[in-house]
C-alpha positions in Angstrom: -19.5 -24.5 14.9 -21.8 -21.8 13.2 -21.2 -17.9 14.2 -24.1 -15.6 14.5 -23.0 -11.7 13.6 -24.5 -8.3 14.4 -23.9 -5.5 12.6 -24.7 -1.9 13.8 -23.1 1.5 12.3 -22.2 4.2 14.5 -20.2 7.6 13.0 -19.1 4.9 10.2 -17.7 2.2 13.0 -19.0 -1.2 12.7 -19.9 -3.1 15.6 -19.6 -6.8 15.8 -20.5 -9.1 18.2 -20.1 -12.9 18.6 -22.4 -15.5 20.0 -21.4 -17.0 22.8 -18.8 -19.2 23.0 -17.1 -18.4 19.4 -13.9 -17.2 20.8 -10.4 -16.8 19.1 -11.5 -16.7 15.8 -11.0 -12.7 14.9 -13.5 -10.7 13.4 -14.8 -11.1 10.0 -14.4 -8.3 6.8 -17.4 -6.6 6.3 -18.5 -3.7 3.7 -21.2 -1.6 3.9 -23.3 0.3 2.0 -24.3 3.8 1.2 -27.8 3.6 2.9 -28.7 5.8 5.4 -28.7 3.1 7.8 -25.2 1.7 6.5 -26.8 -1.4 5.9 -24.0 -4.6 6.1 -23.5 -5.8 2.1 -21.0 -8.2 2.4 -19.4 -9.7 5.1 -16.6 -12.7 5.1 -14.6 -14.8 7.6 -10.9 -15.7 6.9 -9.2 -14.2 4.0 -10.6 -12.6 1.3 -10.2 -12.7 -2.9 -11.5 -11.6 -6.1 -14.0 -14.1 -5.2 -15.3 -13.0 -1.8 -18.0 -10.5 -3.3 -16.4 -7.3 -2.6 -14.9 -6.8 -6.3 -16.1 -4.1 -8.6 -18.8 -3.6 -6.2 -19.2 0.5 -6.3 -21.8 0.8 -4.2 -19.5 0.2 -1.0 -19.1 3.0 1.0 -17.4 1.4 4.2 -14.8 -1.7 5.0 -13.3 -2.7 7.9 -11.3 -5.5 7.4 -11.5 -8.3 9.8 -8.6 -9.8 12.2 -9.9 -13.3 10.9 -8.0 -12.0 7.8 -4.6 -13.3 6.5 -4.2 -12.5 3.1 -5.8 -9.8 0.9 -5.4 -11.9 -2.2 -5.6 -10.3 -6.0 -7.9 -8.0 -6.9 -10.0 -8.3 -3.7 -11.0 -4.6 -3.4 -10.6 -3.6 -7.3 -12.7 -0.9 -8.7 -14.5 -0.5 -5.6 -15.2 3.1 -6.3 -17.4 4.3 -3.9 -15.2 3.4 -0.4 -14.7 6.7 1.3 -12.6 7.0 4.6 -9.7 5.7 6.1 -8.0 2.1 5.6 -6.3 0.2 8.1 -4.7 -3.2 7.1 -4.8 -4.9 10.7 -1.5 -6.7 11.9 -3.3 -10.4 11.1 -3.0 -9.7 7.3 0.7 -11.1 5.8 0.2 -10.5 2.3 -1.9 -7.9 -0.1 -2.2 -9.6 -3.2 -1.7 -7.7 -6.7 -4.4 -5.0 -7.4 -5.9 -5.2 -3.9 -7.3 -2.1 -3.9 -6.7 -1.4 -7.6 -8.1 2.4 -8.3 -10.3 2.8 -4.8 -9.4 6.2 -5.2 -12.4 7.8 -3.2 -10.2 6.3 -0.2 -9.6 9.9 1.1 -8.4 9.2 4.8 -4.7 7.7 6.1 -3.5 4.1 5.2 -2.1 2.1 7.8 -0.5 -0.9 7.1 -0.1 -3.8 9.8 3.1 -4.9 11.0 3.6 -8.6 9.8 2.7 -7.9 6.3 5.5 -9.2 4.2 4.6 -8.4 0.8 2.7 -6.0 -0.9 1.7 -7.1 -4.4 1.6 -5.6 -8.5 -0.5 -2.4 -8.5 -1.7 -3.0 -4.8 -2.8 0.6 -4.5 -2.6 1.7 -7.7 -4.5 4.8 -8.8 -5.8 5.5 -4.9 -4.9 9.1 -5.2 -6.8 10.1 -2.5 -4.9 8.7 0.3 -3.5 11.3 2.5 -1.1 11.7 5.2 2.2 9.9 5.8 3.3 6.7 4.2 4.9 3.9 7.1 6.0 0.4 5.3 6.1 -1.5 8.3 9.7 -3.4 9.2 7.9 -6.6 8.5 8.0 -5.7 4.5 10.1 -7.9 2.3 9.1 -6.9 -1.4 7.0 -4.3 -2.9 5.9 -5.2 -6.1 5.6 -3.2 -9.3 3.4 -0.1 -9.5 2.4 -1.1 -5.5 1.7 2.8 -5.0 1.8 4.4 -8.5 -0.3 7.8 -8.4 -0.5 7.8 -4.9 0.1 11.3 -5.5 -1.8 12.5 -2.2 0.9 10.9 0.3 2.7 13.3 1.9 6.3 13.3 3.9 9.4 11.7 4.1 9.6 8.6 2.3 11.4 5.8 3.9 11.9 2.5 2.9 13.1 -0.3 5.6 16.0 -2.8 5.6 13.7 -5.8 5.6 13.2 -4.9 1.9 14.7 -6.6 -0.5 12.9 -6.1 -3.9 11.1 -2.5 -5.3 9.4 -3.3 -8.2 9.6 -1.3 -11.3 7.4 1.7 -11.2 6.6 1.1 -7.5 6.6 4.8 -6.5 5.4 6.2 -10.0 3.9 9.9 -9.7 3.8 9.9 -6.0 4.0 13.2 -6.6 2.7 14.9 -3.0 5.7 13.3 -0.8 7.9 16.4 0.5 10.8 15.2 2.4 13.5 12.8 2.6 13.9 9.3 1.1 15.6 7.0 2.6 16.4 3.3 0.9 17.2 0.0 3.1 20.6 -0.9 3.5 19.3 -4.9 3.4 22.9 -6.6 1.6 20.2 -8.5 -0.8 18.5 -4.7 -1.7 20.7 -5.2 -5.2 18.7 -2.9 -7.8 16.3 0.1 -7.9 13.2 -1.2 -10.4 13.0 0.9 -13.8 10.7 4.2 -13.0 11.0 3.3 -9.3 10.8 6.7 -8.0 9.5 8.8 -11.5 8.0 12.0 -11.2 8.6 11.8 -7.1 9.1 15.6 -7.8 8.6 16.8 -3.5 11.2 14.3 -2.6 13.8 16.2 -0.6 17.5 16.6 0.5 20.5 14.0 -0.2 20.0 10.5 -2.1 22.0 7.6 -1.0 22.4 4.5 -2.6 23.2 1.9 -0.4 26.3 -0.1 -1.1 24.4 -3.1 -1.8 23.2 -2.0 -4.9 24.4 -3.0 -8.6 22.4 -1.5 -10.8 19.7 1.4 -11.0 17.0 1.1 -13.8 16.1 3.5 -16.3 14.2 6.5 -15.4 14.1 5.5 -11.8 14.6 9.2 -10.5 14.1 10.9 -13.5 12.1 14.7 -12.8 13.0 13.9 -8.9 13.4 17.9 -9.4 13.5 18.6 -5.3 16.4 15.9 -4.6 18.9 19.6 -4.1 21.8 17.9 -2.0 24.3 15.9 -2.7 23.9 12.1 -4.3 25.7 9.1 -3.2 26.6 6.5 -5.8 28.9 3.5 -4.4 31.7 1.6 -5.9 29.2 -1.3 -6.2 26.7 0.0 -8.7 27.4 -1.1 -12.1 25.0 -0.2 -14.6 22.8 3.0 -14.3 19.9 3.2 -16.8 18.8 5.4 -19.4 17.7 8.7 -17.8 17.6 7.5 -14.4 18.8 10.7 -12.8 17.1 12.9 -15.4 15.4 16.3 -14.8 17.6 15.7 -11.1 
């Protein structure tokens, strides 16, 4: 069965209306551009990829991803310079593929991410230093990969990590710079190792540091120049190996 869509922009909302009788199917991922009529440029039922026409595409100025959407697969939103506002990953999406939204860093509104995405991929937000407010990794989260957030510099407050996790990849949290309160690690029995550079340069984070008694070993440089951790640190009996500089400029 074919679908017929509308698209109409009002105050940067797009408006989408199915035929009749195309029900249950979500909504599809749509990108607009810059005109002054925020004319549609690419819309896309079901999941989208580096194939799906939205890559490297700098002249996008709006997205709203669709519920019809799964998976954000690699590199879907990479280099796509020119997306302004807010993003919202809606509760449909499981799984933001590596360099999702590589360097989008004209993203200058909040990020929410839905609650039954599992995994959040390599360099999945890398270099979108424009995101503001608060950073919430939904319970759902099982692994964030390597240099997920790196230079997310413009994410402010606590930082707090939930038990579902189980993996943080090296570098994860690199330069996130603009967070200014506590950080709090999941307690999840398979959480065994902090990644290398895992928290580097996190200088705003705040207060105590724990490390949960799960853990075996902390990578090098992992809270190296954490300068605003001032209270007390918490290593247990289980951790075995604690890298080169991990704690340096602490």
């Amino acid at each position: 069965m074919s679908q017929t869509f509308k698209g109409d922009i009002t105050n940067n909302v797009v408006e989408l209306n199915l035929q009749a009788g195309a029900t249950n199917i979500g909504t599809p991922t749509v990108a607009y551009d810059g005109t002054n009529n925020g004319e549609i440029s690419v819309q896309v039922m079901g999941d989208v990829d580096g194939s799906s026409g939205f890559q490297n595409d700098s002249t996008l100025k709006g997205l709203v991803i669709g519920t019809s959407c799964t998976s954000i697969g690699n590199y879907a939103f990479q280099f796509c310079f020119g997306l302004t506002g807010s993003l919202v990953i809606p509760n449909s999406v499981t799984t933001i593929g590596n360099g999702a939204f590589y360097v989008c860093n004209a993203l200058t509104g909040s990020l929410t991410i839905g609650n039954s995405v599992t995994t959040i991929g390599d360099s999945a937000f890398f270099g979108c230093d424009a995101l503001t407010g608060s950073l919430t990794i939904p319970d759902s989260v099982t692994s964030i990969g390597t240099y997920a957030f790196a230079g997310c510099d413009a994410l402010t407050g606590s930082l707090t990590i939930p038990d579902s996790v189980t993996t943080i990849g090296n570098e994860a949290f690199y330069y996130c710079t603009g967070f200014d309160g506590s950080l709090t690690l999941p307690t999840n029995p398979n959480f065994t190792s902090i990644g290398s550079s895992a928290f580097n340069n996190c200088t705003g984070l705040t207060g105590s540091l724990t490390i949960p008694n799960s853990v075996a070993s902390i990578g090098s440089f992992a809270f190296e120049n954490c300068s605003g951790l001032t209270g007390s640190l918490t290593i247990p009996n289980s951790v075995t190996a604690i890298g080169n500089r991990a704690f340096y400029g602490c």
